[in-house]
N, C-alpha and C positions, 0 to 999 in steps of 0.2 A: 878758730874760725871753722875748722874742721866737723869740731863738735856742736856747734851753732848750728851749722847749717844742717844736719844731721836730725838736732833736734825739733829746727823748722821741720824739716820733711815729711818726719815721724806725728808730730802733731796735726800737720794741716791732714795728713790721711787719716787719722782715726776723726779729725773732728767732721769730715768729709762724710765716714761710714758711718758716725752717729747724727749728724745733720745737731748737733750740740759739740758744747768745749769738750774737745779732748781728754781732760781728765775734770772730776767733778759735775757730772756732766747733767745732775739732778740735784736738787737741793731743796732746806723751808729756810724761809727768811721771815728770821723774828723782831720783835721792837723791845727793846730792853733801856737799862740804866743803868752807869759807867759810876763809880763815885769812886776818887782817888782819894786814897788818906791823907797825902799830902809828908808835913814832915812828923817820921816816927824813928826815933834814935838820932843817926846820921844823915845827913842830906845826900842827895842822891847825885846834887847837880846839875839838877835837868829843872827850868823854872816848872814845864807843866807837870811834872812831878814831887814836886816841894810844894805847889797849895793844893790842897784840898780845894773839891768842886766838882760836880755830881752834870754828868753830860748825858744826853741822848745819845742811842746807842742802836748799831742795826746789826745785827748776826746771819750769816749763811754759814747752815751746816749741811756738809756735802760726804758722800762717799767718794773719794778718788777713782776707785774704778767702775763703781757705776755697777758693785753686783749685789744680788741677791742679799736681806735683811741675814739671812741663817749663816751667809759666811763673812767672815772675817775681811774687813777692808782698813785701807787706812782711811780713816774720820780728818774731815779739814772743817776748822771753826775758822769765819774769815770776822774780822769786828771792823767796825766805820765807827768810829767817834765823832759825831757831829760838831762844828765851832769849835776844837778841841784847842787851837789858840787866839784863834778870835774868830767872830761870828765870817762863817764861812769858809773858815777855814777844815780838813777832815784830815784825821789818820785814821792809817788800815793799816790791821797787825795781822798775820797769817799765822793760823796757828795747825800744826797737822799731829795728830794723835802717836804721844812718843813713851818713852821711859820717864823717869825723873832723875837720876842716875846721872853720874859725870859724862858716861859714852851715851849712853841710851839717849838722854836730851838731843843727840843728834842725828838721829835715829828713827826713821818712820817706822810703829808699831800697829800693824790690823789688826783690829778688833771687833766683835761683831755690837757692841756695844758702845752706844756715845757716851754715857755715865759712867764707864768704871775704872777710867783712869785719863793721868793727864794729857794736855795739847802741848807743842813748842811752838816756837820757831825753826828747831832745827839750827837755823844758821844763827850767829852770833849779831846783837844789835850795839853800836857803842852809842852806852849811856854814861853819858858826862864826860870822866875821861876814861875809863873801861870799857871794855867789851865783854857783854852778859846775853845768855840766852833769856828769851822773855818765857811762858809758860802760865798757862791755865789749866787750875784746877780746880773738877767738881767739888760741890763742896757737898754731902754727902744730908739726906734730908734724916734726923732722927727717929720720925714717925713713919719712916719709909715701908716697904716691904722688906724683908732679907735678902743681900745679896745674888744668893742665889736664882732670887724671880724677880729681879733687874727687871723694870718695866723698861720699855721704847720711849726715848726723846718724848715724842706727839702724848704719848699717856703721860709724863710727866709733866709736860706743858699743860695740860686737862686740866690739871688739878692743883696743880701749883708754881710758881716762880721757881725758874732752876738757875743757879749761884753758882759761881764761881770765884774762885781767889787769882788776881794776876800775881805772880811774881815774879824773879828778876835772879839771878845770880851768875857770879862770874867760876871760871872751875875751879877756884880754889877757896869759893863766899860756901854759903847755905842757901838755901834760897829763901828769900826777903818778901814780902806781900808790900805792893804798890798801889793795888787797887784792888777793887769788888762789881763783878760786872752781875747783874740780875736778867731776867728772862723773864717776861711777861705772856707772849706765847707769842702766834703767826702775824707776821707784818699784814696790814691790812691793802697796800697796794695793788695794783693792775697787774693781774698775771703774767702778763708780756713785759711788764719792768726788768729790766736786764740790769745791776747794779756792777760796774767794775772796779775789781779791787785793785789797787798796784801800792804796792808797798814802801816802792820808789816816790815815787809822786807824791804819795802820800805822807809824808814822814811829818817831823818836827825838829828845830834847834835843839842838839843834842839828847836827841832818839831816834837813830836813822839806824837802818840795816847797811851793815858792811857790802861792799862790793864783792867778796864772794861769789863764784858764779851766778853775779849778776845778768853776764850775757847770755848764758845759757838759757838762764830761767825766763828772760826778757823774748828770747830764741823762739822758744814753745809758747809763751803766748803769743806770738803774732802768729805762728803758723795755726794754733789752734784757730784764731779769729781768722785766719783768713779759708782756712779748711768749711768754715762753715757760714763765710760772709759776710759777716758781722764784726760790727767798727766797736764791739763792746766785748767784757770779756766776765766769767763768770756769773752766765746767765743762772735763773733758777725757775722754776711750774710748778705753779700752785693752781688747785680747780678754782675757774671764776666763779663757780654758782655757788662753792661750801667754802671758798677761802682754804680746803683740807687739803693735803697732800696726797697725791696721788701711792698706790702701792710702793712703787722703787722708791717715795721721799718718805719713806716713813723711819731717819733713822733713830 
């Protein structure tokens, strides 16, 4: 309770001093496509994970702390699967920029770069009947540039659909490809569209996030929303006249 309330306090004041969410505080929201392989080997257990079926898809990618492109932050990719088990139905998977690695999956890693390595969960989700970190990863364009002149998100969206592999393992699996999410580029909505993720509310029949400090996390975002007065959480600004992201969202 202690820590809860701690973590209210701490959020409603930054979200206060940025008049935005406390952490993520800028963001671009893309339209993309979700397609699950469905069954390859072993079943998973999970029904929306065993058929294959190609869903509508909205991405917010975010800097956590909201700094400058040249340094290093932790990267949050949030995903909404639209009707993901029947029409109207959504999940939202959090994914924050980690290792891939037994400890590192758990592990928030800054980097100044959205493309050059994987997203988690971080916390453990149980699917079927284990508990597996979920994870995205770039999937790397062959005609690209060279690593080393790593273009920006927004220049890679320019030019091409950018791809990722979800997968799935538990700490003593490999990790397993579940799905293929695609990028098409910048959501076309009202800049003032505030989209809220919650990962809780949002889940599925055997794909839900462990209770894990759940309260905590539940903790910070109500102080963040109420730090800045807003009944929504994980707002994102895009320019209304170019649809383009301003400076700070260029990640």
């Amino acid at each position: 309770m202690i820590l809860d309330a701690a973590a209210h306090r701490a959020a409603d004041r930054l979200a206060r001093l940025r008049a935005a969410p406390a952490l993520h505080p800028h963001g671009v929201l893309c339209s993309g496509t979700l397609d699950v392989s469905g069954r390859t080997g072993a079943e998973w257990g999970v029904p929306w994970l065993d058929r294959p079926r190609s869903y509508a898809a909205t991405v917010r990618w975010s800097r956590a702390l909201g700094l400058p492109r040249r340094l290093p932050d932790a990267l949050g990719l949030a995903l909404r699967v639209e009707d993901a088990d029947a029409p109207g139905d959504e999940l939202d998977l959090l994914f924050t920029s980690s290792g891939a690695g037994r400890f590192g999956r758990h592990l928030p890693l800054p980097r100044p770069d959205a493309l050059s390595g994987p997203y988690s969960t971080l916390l453990s989700y149980r699917v079927g009947d284990r508990e597996r970190v979920l994870a995205a990863f770039p999937v790397p364009d062959p005609s690209g540039p060279p690593e080393a002149a790593l273009p920006t998100l927004w220049q890679e969206l320019a030019r091409r659909p950018v791809r990722f592999d979800l997968r799935a393992a538990a700490s003593d699996e490999p990790w397993r490809t579940f799905a293929s999410l695609s990028l098409e580029g910048v959501h076309a909505a009202s800049a003032t569209t505030t989209i809220s993720y919650d990962p809780y509310a949002h889940s599925l029949p055997g794909l839900r996030p462990t209770r894990r400090l759940s309260r905590l996390r539940e903790a910070a975002y109500a102080g963040s929303r109420h730090g800045r007065g807003a009944g929504g959480r994980d707002g994102r600004s895009v320019s209304p006249r170019t649809g383009e992201p301003g400076p700070s969202l260029r990640v």
